[in-house]
N, C-alpha and C positions, 0 to 999 in steps of 0.2 A: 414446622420443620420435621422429617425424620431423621431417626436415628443413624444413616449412613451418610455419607458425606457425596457431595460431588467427585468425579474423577478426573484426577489432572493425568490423563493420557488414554490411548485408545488402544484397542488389540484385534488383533485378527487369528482364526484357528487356522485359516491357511495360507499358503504362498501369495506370493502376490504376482499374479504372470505376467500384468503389465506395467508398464515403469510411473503410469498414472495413479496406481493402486501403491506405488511404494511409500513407505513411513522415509518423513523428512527429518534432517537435523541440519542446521546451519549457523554460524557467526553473523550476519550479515556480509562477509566476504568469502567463504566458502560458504557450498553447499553439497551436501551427498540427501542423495535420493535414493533409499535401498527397496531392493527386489529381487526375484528370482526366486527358486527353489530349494529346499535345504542343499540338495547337490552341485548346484551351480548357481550360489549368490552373488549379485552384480548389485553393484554399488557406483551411480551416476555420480560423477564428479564435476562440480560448477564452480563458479569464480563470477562475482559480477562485473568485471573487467573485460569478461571474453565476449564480443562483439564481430563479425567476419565482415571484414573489411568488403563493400559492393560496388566500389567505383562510384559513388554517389559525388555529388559537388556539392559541399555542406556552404558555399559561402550564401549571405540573405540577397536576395534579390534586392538590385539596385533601382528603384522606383520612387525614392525623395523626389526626382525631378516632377514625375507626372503628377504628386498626390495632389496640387490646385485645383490641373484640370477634372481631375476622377472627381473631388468637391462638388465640384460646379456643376457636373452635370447631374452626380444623384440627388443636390439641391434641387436641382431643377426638372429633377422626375421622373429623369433616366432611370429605371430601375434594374439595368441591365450593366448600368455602364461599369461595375468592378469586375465583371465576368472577365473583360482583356488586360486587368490590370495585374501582369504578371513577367515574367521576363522569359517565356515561350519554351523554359526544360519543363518538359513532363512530370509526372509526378513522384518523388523519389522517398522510398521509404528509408527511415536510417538503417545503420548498420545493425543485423539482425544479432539478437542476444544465442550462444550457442551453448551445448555442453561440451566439456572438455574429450571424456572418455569414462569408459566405466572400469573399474575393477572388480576381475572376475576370482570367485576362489570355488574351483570345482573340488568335488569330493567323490571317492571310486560310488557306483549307482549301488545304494543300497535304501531299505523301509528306514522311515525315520520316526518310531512313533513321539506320541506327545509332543510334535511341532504345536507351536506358538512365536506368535510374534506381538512386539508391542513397544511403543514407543513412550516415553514419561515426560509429561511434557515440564516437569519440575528440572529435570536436569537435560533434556535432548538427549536422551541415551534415545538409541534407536537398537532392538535385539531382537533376536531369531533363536532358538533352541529347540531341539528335543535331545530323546535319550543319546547321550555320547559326545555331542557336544552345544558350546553357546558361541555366538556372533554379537559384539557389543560395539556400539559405532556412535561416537560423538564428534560434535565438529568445535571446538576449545575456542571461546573467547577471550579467554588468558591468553594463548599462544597460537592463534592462529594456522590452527593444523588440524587437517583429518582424523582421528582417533579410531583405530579398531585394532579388536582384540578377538581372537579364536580361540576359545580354553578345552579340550577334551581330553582323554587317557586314546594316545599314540595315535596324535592324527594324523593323515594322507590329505595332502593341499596340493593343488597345481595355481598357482597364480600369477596371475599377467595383468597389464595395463593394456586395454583394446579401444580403440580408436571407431570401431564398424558403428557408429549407433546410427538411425533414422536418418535420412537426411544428408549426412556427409558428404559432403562434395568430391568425387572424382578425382580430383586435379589436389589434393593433399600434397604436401610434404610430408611422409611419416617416416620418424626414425626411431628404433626401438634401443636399450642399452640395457642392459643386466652383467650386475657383476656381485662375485660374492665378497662378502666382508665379513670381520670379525662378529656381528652379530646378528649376521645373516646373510643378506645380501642388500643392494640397491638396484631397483626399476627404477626404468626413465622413459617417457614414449614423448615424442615432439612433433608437433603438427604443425607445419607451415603451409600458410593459407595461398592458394592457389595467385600468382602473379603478385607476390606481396614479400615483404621482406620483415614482415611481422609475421608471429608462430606465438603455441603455446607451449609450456611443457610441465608436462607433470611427473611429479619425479616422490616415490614411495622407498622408505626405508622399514625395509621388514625386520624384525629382532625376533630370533625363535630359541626357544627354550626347549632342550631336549632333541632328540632325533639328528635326521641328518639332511641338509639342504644342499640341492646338485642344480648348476645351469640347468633350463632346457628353453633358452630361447624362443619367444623374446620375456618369456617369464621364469621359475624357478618350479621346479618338486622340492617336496618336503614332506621327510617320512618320520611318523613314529615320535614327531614333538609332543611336550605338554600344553604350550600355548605358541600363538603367534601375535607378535605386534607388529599393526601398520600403522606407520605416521605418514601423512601425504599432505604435498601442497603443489598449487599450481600457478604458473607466473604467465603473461603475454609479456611479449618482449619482443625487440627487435634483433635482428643477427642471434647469434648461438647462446645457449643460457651455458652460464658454467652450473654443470650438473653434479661434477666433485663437490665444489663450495656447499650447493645447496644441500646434500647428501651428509655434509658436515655439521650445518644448520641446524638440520634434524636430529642429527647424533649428541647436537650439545641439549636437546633437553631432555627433560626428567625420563626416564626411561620405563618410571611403572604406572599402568594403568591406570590406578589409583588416584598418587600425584597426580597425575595430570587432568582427570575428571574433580578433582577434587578444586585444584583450580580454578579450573571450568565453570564448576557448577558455584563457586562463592559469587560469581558474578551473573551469570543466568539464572540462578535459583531467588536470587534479591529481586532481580525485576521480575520474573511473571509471578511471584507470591503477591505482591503487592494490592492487586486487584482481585475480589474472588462473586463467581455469583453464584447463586442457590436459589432452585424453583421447586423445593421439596417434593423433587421425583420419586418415583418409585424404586426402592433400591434394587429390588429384583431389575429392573429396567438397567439403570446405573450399571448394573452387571454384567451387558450384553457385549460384546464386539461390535465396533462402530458401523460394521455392515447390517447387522439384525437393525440396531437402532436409525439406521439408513429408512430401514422399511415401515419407519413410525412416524411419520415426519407430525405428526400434533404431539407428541411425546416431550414431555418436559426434561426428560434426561440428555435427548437429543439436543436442544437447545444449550441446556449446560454444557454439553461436550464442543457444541461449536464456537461458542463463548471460548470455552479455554481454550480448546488449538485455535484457534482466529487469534487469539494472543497470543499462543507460544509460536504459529508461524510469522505473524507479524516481529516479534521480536527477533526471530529465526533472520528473518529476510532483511533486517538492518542493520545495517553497520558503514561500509566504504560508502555504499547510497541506502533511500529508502527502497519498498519493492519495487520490482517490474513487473509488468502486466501478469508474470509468471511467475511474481515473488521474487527468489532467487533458484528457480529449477525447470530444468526443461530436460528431458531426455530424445530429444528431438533436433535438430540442427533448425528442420524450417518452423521456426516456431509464428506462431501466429502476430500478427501484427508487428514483426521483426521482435515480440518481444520485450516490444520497448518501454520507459517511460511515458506514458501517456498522459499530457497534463493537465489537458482541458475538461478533464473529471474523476479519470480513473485512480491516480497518481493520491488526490487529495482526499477522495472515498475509502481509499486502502490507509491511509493512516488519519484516519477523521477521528480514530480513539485515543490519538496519542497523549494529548492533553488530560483528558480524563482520566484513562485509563492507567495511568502513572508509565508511562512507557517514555520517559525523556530521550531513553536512546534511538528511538524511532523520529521523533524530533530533530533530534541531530544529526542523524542520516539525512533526511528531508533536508538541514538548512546545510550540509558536509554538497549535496545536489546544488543547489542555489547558490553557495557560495564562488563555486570553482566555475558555474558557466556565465557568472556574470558579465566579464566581459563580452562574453559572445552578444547577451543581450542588449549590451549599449550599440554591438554593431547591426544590430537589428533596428533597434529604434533610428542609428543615422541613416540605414542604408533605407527600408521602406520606408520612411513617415520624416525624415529630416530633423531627426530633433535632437534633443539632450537627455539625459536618461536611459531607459531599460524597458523593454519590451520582452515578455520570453516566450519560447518556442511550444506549440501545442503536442512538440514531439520531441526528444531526444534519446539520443541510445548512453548519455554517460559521458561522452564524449564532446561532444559537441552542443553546444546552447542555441544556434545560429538556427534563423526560420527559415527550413529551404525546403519542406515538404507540404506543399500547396498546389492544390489544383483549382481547375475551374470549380467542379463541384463540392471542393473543400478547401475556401480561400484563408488558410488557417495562420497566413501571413497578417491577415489581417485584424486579429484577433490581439486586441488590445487590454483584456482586465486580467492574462496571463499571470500576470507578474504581481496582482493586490492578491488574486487568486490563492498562489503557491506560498506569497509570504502570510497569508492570514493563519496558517498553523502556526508559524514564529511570534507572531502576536498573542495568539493564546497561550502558548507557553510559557513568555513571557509575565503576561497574566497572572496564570496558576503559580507563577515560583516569583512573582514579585522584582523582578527584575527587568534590567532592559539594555539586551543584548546591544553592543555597540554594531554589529555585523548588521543585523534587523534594523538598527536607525540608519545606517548609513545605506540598506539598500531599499529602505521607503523612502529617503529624500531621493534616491533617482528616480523613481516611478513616479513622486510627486513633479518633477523637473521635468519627467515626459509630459507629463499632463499638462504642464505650463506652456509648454511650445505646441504640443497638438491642440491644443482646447482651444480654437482661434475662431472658429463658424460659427453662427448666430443665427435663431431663424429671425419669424418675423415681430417676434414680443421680444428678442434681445437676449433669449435663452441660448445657451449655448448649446452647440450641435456635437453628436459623438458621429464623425463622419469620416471616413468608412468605419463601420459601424458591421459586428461579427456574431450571430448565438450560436455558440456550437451546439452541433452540425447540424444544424436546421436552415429553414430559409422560410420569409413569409410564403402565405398561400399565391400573393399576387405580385411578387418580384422575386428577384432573384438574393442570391446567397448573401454578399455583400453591399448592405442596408445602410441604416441612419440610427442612432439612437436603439441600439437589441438593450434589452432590462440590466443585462448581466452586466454590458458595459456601463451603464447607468450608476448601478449600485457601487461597481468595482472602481470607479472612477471617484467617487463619492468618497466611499471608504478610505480610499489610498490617503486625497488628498488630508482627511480628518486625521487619520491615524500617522502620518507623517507630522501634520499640524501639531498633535498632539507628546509627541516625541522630540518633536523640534520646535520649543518654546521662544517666543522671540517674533522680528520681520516676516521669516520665510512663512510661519505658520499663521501671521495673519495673512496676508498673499493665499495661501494655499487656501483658509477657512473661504474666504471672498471669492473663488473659482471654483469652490465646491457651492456655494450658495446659489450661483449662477446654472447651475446643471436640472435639467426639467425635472420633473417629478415624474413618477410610473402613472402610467394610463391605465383606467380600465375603461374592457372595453363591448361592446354590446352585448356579450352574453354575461357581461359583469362579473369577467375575468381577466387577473393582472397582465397584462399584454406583451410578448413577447418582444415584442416590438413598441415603444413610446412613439415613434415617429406615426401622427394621423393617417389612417389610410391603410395603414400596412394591416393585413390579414393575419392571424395566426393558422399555425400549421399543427395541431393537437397531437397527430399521430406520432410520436416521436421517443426514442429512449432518452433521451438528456435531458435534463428539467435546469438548464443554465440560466432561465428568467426566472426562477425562484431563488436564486443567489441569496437575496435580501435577508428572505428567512431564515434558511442554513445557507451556510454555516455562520453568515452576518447574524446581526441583532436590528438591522432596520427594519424589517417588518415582524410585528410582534402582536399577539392579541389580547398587549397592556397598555402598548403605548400607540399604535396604529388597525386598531379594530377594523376598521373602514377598508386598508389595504390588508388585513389579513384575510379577513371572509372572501378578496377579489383574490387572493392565493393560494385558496383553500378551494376555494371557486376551480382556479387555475388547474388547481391539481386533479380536483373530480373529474373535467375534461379532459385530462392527458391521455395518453392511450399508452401503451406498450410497446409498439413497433416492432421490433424484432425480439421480445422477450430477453436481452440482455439484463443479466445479473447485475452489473450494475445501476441500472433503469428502476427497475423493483425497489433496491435496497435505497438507492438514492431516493424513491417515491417515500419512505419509508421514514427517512431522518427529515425530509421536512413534515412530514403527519405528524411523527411527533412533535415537533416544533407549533406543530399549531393545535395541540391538545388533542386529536383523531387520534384515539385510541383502535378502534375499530379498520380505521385505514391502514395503522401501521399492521397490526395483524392480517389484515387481506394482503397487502405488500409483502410480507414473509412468510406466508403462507405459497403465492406465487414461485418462490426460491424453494422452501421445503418440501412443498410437492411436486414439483417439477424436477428432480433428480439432479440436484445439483451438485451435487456431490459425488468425491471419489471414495473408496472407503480408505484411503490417508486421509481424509476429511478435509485436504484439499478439493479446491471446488471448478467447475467449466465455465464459460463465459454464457454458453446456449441450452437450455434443458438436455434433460437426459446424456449428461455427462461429453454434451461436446465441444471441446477447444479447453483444454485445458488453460484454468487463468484463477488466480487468485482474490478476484472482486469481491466475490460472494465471502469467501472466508473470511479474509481480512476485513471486511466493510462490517458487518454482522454485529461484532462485539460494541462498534459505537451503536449503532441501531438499538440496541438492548439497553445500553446504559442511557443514550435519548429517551426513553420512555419510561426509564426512572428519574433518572434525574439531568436538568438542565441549569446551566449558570451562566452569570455572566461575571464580569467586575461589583455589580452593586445588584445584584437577584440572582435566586436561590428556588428553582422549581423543581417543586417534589412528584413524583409519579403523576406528570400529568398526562400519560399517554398510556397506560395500562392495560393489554388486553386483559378481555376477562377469562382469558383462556390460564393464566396465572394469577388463582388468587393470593396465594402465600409466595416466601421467597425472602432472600437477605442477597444486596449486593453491599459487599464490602471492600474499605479503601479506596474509594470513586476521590479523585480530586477535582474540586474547583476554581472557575479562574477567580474568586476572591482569597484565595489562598488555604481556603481550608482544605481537611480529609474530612471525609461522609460516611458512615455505615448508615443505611433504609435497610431496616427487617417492617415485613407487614403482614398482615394477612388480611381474612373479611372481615374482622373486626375493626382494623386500623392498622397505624402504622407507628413506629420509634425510630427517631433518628437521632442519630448522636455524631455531632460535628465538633471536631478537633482545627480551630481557629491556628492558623502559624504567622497572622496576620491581629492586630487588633481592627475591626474594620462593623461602618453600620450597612446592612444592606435589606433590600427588600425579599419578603420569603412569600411564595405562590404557592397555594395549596388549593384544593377542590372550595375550599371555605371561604376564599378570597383573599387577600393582603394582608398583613402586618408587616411589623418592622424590627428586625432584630439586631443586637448591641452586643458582636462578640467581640471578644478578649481575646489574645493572644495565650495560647498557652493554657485555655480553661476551658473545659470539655461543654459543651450548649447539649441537651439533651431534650427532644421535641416530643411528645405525644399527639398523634395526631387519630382525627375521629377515622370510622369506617366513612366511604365517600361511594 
């Protein structure tokens, strides 16, 4: 270890000119994105609520009736015949996630020496200063409101609420309101979305200390204060927001900076302490601005730094949901891929640390998601497939759960291990805190109830057939998109019925054990690789960013290489033959959490090495979906931090693996506070010599512990510290 410490935040010596470069702070329901120049700092204002309505028909295509005939035919060889099984709308993305508006505070043009900026990722202060004055901006998990503060000797503001960013559509409703009040004034700007009778509006109460504040439409001047306070929030709503009320709202809370970060930070300062990692960088390194150490990508301080913003934005981005494609920020109206929740990989790669990484509130954003669209997905499982149960959607915006974004070349309707998918975060967590959420039992017995009415086809040994049958978004080499039996569903199906079995003691759960028994086993297949496809025949498609036939391994526990040797080398196998496709960020990182899984120490470091040198990064250390910084998207960020602690450590309920994926590019280093799903806390310090771990049991529980040496069995206690010495390996 050296002598300085990791840094919990990153800095910049200069402006930031574009909104991709801005430092984030956010609750999970707001979010501000700051940027600009000390003269005119804009400040993106987001809401995970704000969606622009696109005329889409979110109801699920009605196809119960056909699903026999579709059976019968790709039984029988057709391997084309899901191509028409659709209900003939084109393909409709959800409603695109938008920013609200930015708030501008110009300053008369003058030098600003000693600019700095920099964000702490301990408290979400996000700040800008040089000589004369500071800019301090947090987004309040206490109280749900924008936070910023402008302190100098006699300052000159012009500020307004502006609606112009990227994107914006033409056809706006915009109405601006400024009025002065006793401790300042109140901004209001309202955007009503183009043929719609929903709008947002945001609405900022300034409090200014000192000088004198004058209308100037649709913002305020302000001369010669000693500070300025802005609190802001933003609502979607239908018809008119009462803008007095809200302006009231504001006025009843704490009015000093202080309080209200104070606040703030007792509840965000508890969760991202909790986890810490240390790759005894170089401190002079440690020391750099996140852009210099951008241009280091083997740099072990770089890694620590993305470590901890990939948690402090992961935390940042949850709260009302987990992230979107884009976290929670976008300075952009057309944001890429609407933006959305993305579920059929993206969605569970962005919070795949939650569990470990002591991040429960991410967790609860995730199942605060699932809980509210469930309905939708019961009407998915009646409407395509006729059954009982829940099916969920490979896409939604928030709003809607319902599968209505399917084409021919992406029949995502028919993607059936949706829903073991999305609730196996809730199972881990469950797990790690020893408990078992009555929400999580109650929506694995409907996916186990899908499974009982869909699982009906048999081939010719009496096994049961997963038909129509979906890998996202792959398709074999020698049929089309919608198959027989793809891995994912395999596993996904497998898992559901065991873990609902297992939560629902009793009839139902022998029933469910006795239909998971009946489901084929993974194929491998001529190049003695786990086959994307179980169904004989079916070709693999290698070139691809999604590895959804590796399910088993991550984030499941059925293929493992302790307890299924035989299928892990065919996965390992699987994985040397993948290819990259289009270099998505999440392709890489996801290549990366199963290496570790299967002890590839070496892979995992070629896999994140792929992400580090490839420019993936902004210097907010927010990340792109495509090298060299394009399409801005949160994969890489957020994904990263579990990738790191996979190759330290891995758990189950009953096993405990210790760095078994290690590049050797870090030989020393301490990750501290990792939890496990047998209910303990972990600190791993190691170096070349070996390793010390010291696990804090909150469970009394026996389990198995994996190390380069092989097996034993350890007997902790509840409440009694187990301290491990282990050799150099």
């Amino acid at each position: 270890m050296t002598d300085s410490a990791p840094v919990h935040g990153t800095w910049e010596p200069h402006p930031a000119a574009r909104w991709e470069d801005g430092f984030l702070s956010g609750n999970g329901h707001h979010g501000a994105l700051v940027s600009g120049d000390p003269n005119d700092e804009r400040v993106v204002v987001t809401h995970h609520t704000l969606v622009r309505p696109n005329g889409r028909d979110s109801r699920p295509p009605q196809l119960a009736d056909g699903l026999p005939a579709l059976q019968d035919r790709l039984l029988a060889g057709d391997t084309t015949a899901a191509e028409s099984f659709t209900d003939g709308r084109p393909l409709q993305w959800v409603q695109p996630f938008h920013p609200a508006f930015r708030i501008r505070l110009r300053r008369p043009p003058d030098d600003c020496p000693g600019y700095r900026r920099d964000v702490d990722f301990t408290t979400g202060v996000v700040r800008a200063a040089c000589t004369g004055w500071t800019s301090r901006l947090f987004v309040s998990r206490a109280d749900d409101v924008l936070v910023q503060q402008v302190t100098g000797p006699g300052l000159t503001l012009d500020i307004d609420l502006d609606h112009r960013l990227p994107g914006a559509p033409a056809g706006l409703g915009v109405g601006h309101g400024a009025v002065l009040t006793p401790e300042g004034a109140l901004l209001s700007l309202r955007a009503r979305y183009p043929d719609s009778d929903l709008a947002c509006t945001g609405v900022t109460l300034l409090a200014v200390t000192g000088g004198t504040t004058t209308l100037t439409p649709p913002g305020v001047h302000i001369e010669g204060a000693r500070s300025v306070l802005l609190l802001t929030r933003v609502h979607r709503h239908t018809g008119e927001l009462d803008v007095v009320a809200q302006g009231r709202a504001l006025r009843d809370l704490p009015t000093g900076y202080d309080e209200l970060l104070d606040r703030h930070a007792a509840l965000h300062r508890t969760a991202y302490e909790r986890v810490t990692l240390d790759l005894a960088a170089d401190p002079a390194e440690r020391a750099l601005p996140g852009s210099e150490l951008l241009k280091r990508p083997r740099s072990a301080a770089l890694l620590e730094r993305l470590f901890a913003a990939g948690r402090y934005h992961l935390l940042s981005a949850s709260g009302l949901f987990p992230p979107r494609l884009t976290g929670l920020w976008t300075g952009d109206w057309n944001t890429a891929w609407s933006g959305a929740f993305t579920n059929d990989a993206n969605l569970n790669l962005q919070t795949s640390s939650a569990a470990a990484a002591a991040l429960p509130e991410v967790t609860e954003a995730h199942a605060n998601l699932i809980h509210r669209q469930l309905p939708d997905w019961r009407d998915n499982a009646r409407a395509v497939f006729g059954t009982r149960g829940a099916v969920a959607p490979a896409h939604t915006d928030g709003e809607s759960g319902h599968s209505y974004h399917f084409s021919r070349e992406y029949p995502l309707h028919l993607w059936t291990a949706g829903a073991d998918w999305l609730l196996k975060p809730l199972v881990d967590h469950d797990e790690t805190h020893g408990t078992r959420d009555p929400r999580t039992a109650a929506a694995l017995a409907e996916v186990a109830l899908f499974y009982e009415d869909f699982l009906t086809r048999t081939d010719e040994d009496g096994r049961l057939v997963v038909v129509p049958s979906y890998s996202p978004e792959n398709r074999p080499a020698n049929a089309s998109w919608g198959t027989l039996d793809a891995a994912m569903d395999l596993s996904a199906a497998r898992h559901a019925l065991l873990t609902a079995a297992a939560y629902h003691p009793g009839p139902d759960a022998d029933r469910w054990r006795a239909l998971a028994d009946r489901l084929p086993p993974h194929r491998i297949n001529a190049d003695g690789a786990l086959a994307e496809w179980a169904w004989p025949g079916l070709e693999d498609s290698y070139d691809h960013r999604h590895l959804s036939h590796l399910y088993g391994v991550w984030p499941l526990d059925e293929i493992t290489p302790y307890d299924t040797p035989e299928l892990a080398a065919a996965a390992h196998r699987a994985l040397e033959l993948r290819g990259a496709e289009n270099d998505s960020a999440h392709g890489h990182l996801h290549h990366a959490l199963i290496a570790a899984r299967l002890r590839d120490g070496d892979r995992v470091a070629r896999a994140l090495g792929q992400v580090l040198d490839g420019d993936f990064f902004h210097a907010s250390l927010m990340s792109a979906h495509y090298p060299n910084r394009n399409v801005y998207n949160a994969d890489a960020a957020h994904t990263l931090p579990a990738v790191l602690i996979e190759m330290l450590v891995q758990s189950t309920p009953d096993r405990l693996v210790l760095l078994p994926a290690l590049p050797a590019a870090y030989p020393s280093g301490a990750l501290r506070g990792v939890r496990t799903r047998f209910g303990a806390e972990l600190d791993v310090t190691w170096t070349r010599d070996g390793a010390t771990v010291v696990i804090r049991p909150g469970r009394t529980h026996r389990v198995e512990l994996r190390t380069s040496s092989g097996a034993e069995s350890l007997h902790l206690v509840a409440g009694e510290d187990h301290v491990l010495t282990l050799r150099a390996w």
